[in-house]
Structures are given as structure tokens and as C-alpha cells.
C-alpha positions in Angstrom: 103.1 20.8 78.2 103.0 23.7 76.2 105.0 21.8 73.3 102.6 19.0 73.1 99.5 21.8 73.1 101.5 23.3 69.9 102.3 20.0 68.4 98.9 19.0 68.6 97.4 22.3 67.2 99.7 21.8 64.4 98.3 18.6 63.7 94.7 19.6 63.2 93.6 20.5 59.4 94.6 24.1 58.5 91.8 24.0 55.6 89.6 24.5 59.1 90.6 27.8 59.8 90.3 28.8 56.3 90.2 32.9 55.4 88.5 34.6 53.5 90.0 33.9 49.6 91.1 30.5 50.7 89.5 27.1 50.9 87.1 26.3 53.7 87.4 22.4 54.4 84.8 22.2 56.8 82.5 23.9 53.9 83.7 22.0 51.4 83.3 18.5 53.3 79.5 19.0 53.8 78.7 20.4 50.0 80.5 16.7 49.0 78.2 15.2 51.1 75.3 17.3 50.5 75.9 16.4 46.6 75.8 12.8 46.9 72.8 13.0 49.0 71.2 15.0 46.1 72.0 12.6 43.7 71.2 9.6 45.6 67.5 11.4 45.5 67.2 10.8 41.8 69.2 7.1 41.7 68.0 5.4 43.1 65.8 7.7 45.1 63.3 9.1 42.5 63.5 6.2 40.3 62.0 3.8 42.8 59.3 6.3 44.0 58.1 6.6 40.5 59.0 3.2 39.5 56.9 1.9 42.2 53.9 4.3 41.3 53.0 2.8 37.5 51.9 -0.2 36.4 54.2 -3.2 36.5 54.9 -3.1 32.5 56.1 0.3 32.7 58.6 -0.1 35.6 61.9 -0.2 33.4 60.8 2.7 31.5 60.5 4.7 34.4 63.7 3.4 35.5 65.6 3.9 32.5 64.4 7.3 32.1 65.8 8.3 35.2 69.0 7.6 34.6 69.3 8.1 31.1 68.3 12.2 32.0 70.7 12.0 34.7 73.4 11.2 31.9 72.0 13.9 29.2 72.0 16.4 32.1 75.6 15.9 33.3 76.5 16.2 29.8 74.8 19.2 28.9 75.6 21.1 32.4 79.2 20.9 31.9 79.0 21.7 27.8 76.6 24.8 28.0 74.4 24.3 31.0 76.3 25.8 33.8 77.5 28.8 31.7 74.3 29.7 31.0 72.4 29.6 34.8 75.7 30.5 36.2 77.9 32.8 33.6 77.6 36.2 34.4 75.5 37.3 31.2 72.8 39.6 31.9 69.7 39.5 33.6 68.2 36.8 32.0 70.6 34.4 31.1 74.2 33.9 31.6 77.0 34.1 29.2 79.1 31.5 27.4 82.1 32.0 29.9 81.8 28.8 31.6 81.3 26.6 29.1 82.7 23.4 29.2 84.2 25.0 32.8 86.5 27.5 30.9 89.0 29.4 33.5 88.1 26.9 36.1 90.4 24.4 37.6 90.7 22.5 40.8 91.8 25.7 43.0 89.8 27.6 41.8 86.9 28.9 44.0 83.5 29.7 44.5 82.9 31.6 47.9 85.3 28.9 50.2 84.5 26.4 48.3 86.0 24.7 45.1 84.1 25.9 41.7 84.2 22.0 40.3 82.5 21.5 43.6 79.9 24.4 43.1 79.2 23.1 39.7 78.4 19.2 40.7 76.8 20.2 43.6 74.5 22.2 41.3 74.8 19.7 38.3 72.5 17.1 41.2 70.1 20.2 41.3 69.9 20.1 37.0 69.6 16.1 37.0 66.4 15.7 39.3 64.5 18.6 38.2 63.5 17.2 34.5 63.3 14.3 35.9 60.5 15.2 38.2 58.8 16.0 35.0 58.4 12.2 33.6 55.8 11.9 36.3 53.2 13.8 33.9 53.4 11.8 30.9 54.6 8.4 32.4 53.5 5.5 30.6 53.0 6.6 27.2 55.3 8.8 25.9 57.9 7.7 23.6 61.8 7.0 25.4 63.1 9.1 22.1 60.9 11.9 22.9 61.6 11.8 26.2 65.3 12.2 26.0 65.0 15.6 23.0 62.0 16.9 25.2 64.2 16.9 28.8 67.7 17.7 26.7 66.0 21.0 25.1 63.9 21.7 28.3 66.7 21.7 30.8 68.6 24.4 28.7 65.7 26.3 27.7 63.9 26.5 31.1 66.0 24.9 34.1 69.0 27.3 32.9 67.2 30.6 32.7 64.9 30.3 35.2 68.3 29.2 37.7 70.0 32.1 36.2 66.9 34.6 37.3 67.3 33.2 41.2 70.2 32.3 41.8 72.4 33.4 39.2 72.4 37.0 40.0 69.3 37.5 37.2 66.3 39.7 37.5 64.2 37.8 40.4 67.8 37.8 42.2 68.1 41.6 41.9 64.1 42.2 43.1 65.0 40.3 46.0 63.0 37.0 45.5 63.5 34.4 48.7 63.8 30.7 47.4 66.4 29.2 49.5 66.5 25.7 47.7 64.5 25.9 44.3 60.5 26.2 45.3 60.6 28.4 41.9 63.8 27.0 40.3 62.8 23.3 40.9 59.5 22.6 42.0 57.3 25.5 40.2 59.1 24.5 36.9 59.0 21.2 36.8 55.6 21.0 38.1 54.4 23.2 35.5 56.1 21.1 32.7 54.8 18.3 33.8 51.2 19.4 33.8 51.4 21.2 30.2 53.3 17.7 28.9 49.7 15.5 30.4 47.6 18.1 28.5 49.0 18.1 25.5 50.4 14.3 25.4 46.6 13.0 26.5 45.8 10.7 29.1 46.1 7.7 29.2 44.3 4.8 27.4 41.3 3.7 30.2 41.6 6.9 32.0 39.9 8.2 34.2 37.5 5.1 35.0 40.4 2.1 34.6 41.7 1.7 37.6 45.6 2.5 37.1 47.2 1.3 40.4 50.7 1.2 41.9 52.2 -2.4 41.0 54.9 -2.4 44.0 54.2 0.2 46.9 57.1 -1.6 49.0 59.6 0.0 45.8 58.0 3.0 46.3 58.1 3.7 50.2 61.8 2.6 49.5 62.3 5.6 46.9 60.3 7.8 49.5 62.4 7.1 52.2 65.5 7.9 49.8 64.0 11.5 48.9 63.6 12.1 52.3 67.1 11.9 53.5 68.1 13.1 50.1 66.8 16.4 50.9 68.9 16.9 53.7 71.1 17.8 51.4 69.4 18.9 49.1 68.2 21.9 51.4 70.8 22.0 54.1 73.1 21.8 51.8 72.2 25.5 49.7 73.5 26.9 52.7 76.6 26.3 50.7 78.7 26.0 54.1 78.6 24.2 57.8 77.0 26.7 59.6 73.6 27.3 61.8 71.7 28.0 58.1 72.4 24.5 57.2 71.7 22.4 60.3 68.2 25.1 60.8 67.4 23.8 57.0 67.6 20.3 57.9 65.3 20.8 61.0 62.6 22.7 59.2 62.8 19.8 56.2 62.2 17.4 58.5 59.4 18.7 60.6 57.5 19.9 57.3 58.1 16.3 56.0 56.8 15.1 59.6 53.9 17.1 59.0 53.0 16.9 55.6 53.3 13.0 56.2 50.5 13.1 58.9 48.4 15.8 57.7 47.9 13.5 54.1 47.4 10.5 56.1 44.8 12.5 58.9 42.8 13.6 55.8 42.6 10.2 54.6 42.0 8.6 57.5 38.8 11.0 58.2 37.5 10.7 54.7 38.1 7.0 53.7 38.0 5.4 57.2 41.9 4.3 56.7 45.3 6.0 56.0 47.1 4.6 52.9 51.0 4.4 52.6 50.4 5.9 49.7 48.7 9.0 50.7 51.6 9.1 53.6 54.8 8.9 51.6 52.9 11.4 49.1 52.1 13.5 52.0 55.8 13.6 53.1 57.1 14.8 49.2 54.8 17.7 49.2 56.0 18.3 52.7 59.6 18.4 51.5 59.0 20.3 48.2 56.6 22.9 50.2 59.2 23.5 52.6 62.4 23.7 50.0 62.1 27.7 49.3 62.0 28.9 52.7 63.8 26.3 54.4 66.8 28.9 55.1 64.6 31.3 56.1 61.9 29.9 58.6 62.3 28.3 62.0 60.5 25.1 63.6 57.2 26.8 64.0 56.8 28.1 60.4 57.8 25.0 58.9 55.1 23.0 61.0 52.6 25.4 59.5 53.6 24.9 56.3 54.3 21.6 56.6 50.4 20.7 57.4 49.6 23.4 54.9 51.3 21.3 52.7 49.4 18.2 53.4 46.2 19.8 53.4 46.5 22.1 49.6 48.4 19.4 48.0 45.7 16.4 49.2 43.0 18.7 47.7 44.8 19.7 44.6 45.7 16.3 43.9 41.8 15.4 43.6 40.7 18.6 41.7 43.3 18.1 38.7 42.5 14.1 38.1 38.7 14.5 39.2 37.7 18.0 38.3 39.7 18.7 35.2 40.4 15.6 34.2 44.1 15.9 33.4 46.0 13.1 33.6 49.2 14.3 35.6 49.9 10.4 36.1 52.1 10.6 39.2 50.6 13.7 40.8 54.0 16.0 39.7 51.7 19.5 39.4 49.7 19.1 42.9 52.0 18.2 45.0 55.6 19.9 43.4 53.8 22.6 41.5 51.6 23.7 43.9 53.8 23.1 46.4 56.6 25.2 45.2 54.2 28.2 45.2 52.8 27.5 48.5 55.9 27.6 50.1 57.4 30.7 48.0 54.3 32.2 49.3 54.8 31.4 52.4 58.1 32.2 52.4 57.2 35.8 52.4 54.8 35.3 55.4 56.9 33.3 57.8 60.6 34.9 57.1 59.7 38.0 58.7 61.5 39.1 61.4 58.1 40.5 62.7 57.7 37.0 63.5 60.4 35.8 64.8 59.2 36.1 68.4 56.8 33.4 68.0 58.1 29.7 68.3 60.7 30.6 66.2 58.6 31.2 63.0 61.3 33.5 60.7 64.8 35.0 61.0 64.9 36.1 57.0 67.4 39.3 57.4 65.9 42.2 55.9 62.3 40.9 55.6 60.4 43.6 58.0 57.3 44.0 56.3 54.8 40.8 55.1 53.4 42.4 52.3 56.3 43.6 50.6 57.9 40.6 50.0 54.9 38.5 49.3 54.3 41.0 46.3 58.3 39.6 45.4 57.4 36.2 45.9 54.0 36.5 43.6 55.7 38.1 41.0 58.9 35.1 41.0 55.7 32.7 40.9 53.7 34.0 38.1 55.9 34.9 36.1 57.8 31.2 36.3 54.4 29.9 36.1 54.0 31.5 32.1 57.6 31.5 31.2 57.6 27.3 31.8 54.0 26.7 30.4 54.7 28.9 26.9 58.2 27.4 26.5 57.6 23.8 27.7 54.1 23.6 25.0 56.7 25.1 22.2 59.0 22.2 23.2 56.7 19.6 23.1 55.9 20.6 19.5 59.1 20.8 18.4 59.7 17.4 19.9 56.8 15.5 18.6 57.8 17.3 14.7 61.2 15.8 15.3 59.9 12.0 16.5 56.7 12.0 14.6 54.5 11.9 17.9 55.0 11.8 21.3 53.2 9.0 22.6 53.5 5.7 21.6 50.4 3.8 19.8 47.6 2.6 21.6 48.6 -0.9 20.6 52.0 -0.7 22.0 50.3 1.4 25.4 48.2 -1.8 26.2 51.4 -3.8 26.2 53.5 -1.4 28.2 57.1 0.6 27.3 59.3 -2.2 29.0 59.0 -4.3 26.1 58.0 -1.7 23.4 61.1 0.4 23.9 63.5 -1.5 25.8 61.9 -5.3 24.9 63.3 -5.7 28.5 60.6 -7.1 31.4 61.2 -5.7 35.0 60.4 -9.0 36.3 61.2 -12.8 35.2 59.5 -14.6 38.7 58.8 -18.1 38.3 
């Protein structure tokens, strides 16, 4: 009997019992996992969402967009990209040590995990964040200026802003708390995208044209991608198979739940009806509110901020299109900006172990007092806030120098991008 019990123990993957120094399968299995997931949240994920959102002779430009950043991104992450968020540099941007993935082959690790690994996982991370961004100036920006502006943005904002969190940079060494990128992703992108409607203009027939969604069924499809996308997009920053991850998933889910139902609820109560847009809209500011602290909260906290979510978003949404006027087409600032810094706010509130009695709201270590680290939080927020908006305007100048404009001209707007930059058509129906 005893034989068979060591014959059978001998069987069972030694990667399992990794040490420290040495691979961890288990680890490694779920970041594989966790970076497909990420991915499959751009393509198809985010490209149906969006897709879905504009008019129906602008579909393939949003699709084509979408993936043709994901292939200038990949590109540029392994080249410079990585090195620079990742090398060790200083504390503002990282070094050139990395480049191209210098010293690192397929042993070699990053915590228990391989480096390659680390670098993909992260390289999903760098695709869907500039992507975000097309949401502000969809449906009349030029596809040549689309592909300089995301190139030059991901290395001149995605990279440092990745290197100050989570590359060991300055907001790293104040202590700042964003478990999944409420600052790197969402606050940057967000920001972008609002500074790229402003200074690209709205568009032609804004705001009284009615500019409808041509195929909600595409985008509840793309929703329902991004929401089991983030799964791994926040579980898997855990960067292992532990309680951190499988916690992350459960808060990502209830603040989705929430957000979802709290969009809807407002609707309902205002307009006499609840839209599947308004719900699936809810649900991504759910997600994107929850994404910084989702390593940090428990249940309780993320069904606060999940309904906080729904609630700031929803209102935000109608200040910027019928307040100010801006014409953030796809809603990228209300719902990702402000989300990312209601959740890196609240982050600061809900982590504290002071807390942590009460349904399970925080379990952050070292986060005893609020107000200290909300003081962190404010100062990762703001200062994101100006670095994006000063360095994404000087893009967008450079850019439109370098293409002679932007946008396209009002002549080629009225017939749509499909056929002006692609002279494709999204459908052929009989």
C-alpha cells in the first residue's frame, strides 16, 4: 500500500510544489489563462462593444482599429515598451534593459512565474488600454492618425504612468493602492480620450442629431466578453492561484452585478423603462470602478462601490454630453475616467483594516488609518489626471502636424470611415 501511495505521489506535477526561485505551475497555469482572458476583452470583446455603439457606416473602422492597435502595441511592448514600464530605470521611467526582452529567455523568471509570461500577460494590459481611448474620437478621426496618435501615446503615457505603479516608480514607493490599473488603465485612458473629443471636435449633427447605436445585439455580445474578460483581467494581477485572486474575481463580479442594476434602477425611475444600453454600460463602469481595489476590498465594499459606480458614472455621463457639450462619443471619460478615480478613491476608504469587521469590507495589509492613504490615492489621481491631459493634447498636435488633420472632412464624415478609409462596408444584406 505504501508503494502505490509513493508511486502515485510521484506522479503528480512537481512544478506544484514549486520553491521559492523555482517555477510555480499552479501560478503560471492561471496567468496563461488570465492572459487570454485579457485579450479576448479587446478581440473580440471591446471591438464588438464599441462596434455595436456607432453608427452602422462606422462599424469596420471601429473594428479595424481594434485590432490594428492591438498589433502596433505588441510590437512596441516587446521593442521598447516593456523596458520602459518595467526596466528598472528610476523613478519615473524604466531603463532600456529589457528591450526587445534582453537577458530574458524561457527559464527565466519573474516571482514563480516565467518573465515571457509576465511580459504577455502585461503586453494584454498595453493593448486594451489605447484602445479604450478610440471611444472619444470615434467616427471621425482619420485611421492614419489613429495608429501615430495610439503608437506615440502608449510609449509616452501607458509606459510611465505603468512604471510610476507598478514598476517600482514614484506612486509605487508613496504606497499608492491600484490593484489592476484604476490609475494605470482607466484614469489614463479616460483622460485621453476626453482631451482627444475636445480638441478633435464633435461630431457633424452633434448634439441635436440623434447618433444611435446601429446593432445593440453586437454590443451586449462585446459586453458580455468584457465581463468575463475581467476575470482575468483583475484576478489575474494577483499574479498567482491564491485567495487574492479568487477574492478579486468575487468583488469584480458583485461590482459589475451592481453597477448593472444601479444604471438600469436610475433609468428605470427617470425614463419609465431600463434600456440594455444603460445596463451593459452600467456593468463596465462597475468593472472599471472596481479594478483598483479589487485586491484589496471584500464583498461588502465592492457592493458599495459597485452601486456607487452606477450611480456617479450615470450622472457624469449626462453632465459631459449635456452640460459641457463634449462629444466623448462612446462615454470613455464618465464611465472609465471617472470611474478609475472613484474606485482609487475608494480604494483608500474600503481597504482599511479598520473595516474589515463589517461584511467583509477591506483586508488591505498595512492600511490602518482612512485618511492617510486617501491623501496617497488623491495624489496618484491628480497627478495622472495632468500628466495624461498635457502629454496626450501635445500628442494630438504632433499627430495632426504629421497627417495634416486629424479628422476626416465633413464630406467624407456624412458617408462614414468604412468606405472612406477602408472602402469596405460592414454589411452586404440583400
Amino acid at each position: 500500500m505504501l508503494k502505490i501511495l509513493i508511486s502515485l505521489l510521484l506522479m503528480l506535477p512537481t512544478l506544484a510544489f514549486a520553491d521559492d526561485g523555482q517555477l510555480n505551475g499552479a501560478n503560471t497555469s492561471w496567468i496563461l489563462t488570465s492572459t487570454a482572458l485579457v485579450l479576448l476583452m479587446t478581440l473580440p470583446g471591446l471591438a464588438l462593444f464599441y462596434g455595436g455603439l456607432v453608427r452602422k457606416k462606422n462599424v469596420l473602422s471601429i473594428l479595424m482599429q481594434c485590432f490594428a492597435i492591438a498589433g502596433i502595441s505588441s510590437i512596441l511592448w516587446l521593442v521598447i515598451g516593456y523596458s520602459l514600464a518595467f526596466g528598472e530605470g528610476n523613478s519615473f521611467i524604466g531603463d532600456f534593459s529589457k528591450v526587445m526582452m534582453t537577458g530574458i529567455g524561457k527559464d527565466t523568471l519573474s516571482g514563480d512565474i516565467p518573465e515571457s509570461l509576465f511580459m504577455l500577460f502585461q503586453m494584454t494590459f498595453a493593448i486594451i488600454t489605447p484602445a479604450l481611448i478610440i471611444g472619444g474620437f470615434a467616427e471621425r478621426m482619420k485611421f492614419s492618425a489613429v495608429l501615430l496618435f495610439s503608437g506615440f501615446w502608449l510609449l509616452a503615457v501607458y509606459a510611465p504612468v505603468t512604471h510610476w505603479v507598478w514598476g517600482g516608480g514614484w506612486l509605487a514607493q508613496m504606497g499608492l493602492y491600484d490593484f489592476a490599473g484604476g490609475v494605470v488603465v482607466h484614469i489614463t485612458a479616460g483622460t485621453a480620450a476626453l482631451v482627444a473629443a475636445m480638441v478633435v471636435g464633435p461630431r457633424k449633427g452633434f448634439p441635436k442629431t440623434p447618433m444611435l447605436p446601429h446593432n445593440l445585439t453586437m454590443t451586449v455580445t462585446g459586453a458580455g466578453m468584457l465581463w468575463v474578460g475581467w476575470f482575468g483581467f483583475n484576478g489575474g494581477s494577483a499574479l498567482a492561484a491564491t485567495g487574492d485572486a479568487s477574492m478579486a474575481m468575487l468583488v469584480t463580479h458583485i461590482s459589475a452585478a451592481a453597477g448593472t442594476l444601479t444604471w438600469a434602477a436610475i433609468e428605470w425611475k427617470k425614463f419609465g423603462k431600463a434600456s440594455v444600453l444603460g445596463a451593459v454600460t452600467g456593468m463596465v463602469a462597475g468593472l472599471g470602478t472596481i479594478t483598483p481595489a479589487s485586491g484589496f476590498v471584500g464583498p461588502g465594499g465592492a457592493l458599495v462601490i459597485g452601486i456607487a459606480a452606477g450611480f456617479v458614472c450615470f450622472y457624469a455621463t449626462v453632465y459631459i454630453k449635456q452640460k459641457l457639450k463634449i462629444d466623448d462619443s462612446l462615454d470613455v471619460f464618465p464611465v472609465h475616467g471617472v470611474g478609475g478615480i472613484l474606485g482609487t478613491l475608494l480604494v483608500g476608504v474600503f481597504a482599511s483594516t479598520s473595516l474589515g469587521a463589517f461584511s467583509g469590507f477591506g483586508f488591505a495589509d498595512g492600511i490602518e488609518t482612512i485618511g492617510g492613504q486617501v491623501y496617497v490615492q488623491l495624489i496618484g489621481i491628480v497627478s495622472t489626471l495632468a500628466y495624461t491631459a498635457v502629454v496626450t493634447y501635445v500628442l494630438l498636435k504632433l499627430v495632426a502636424l504629421m497627417t495634416d488633420g486629424l479628422r476626416i472632412d465633413e464630406e467624407s464624415e456624412v458617408s462614414g470611415l468604412d468606405q472612406i478609409e477602408h472602402e469596405e462596408s460592414g454589411y452586404n444584406l440583400s
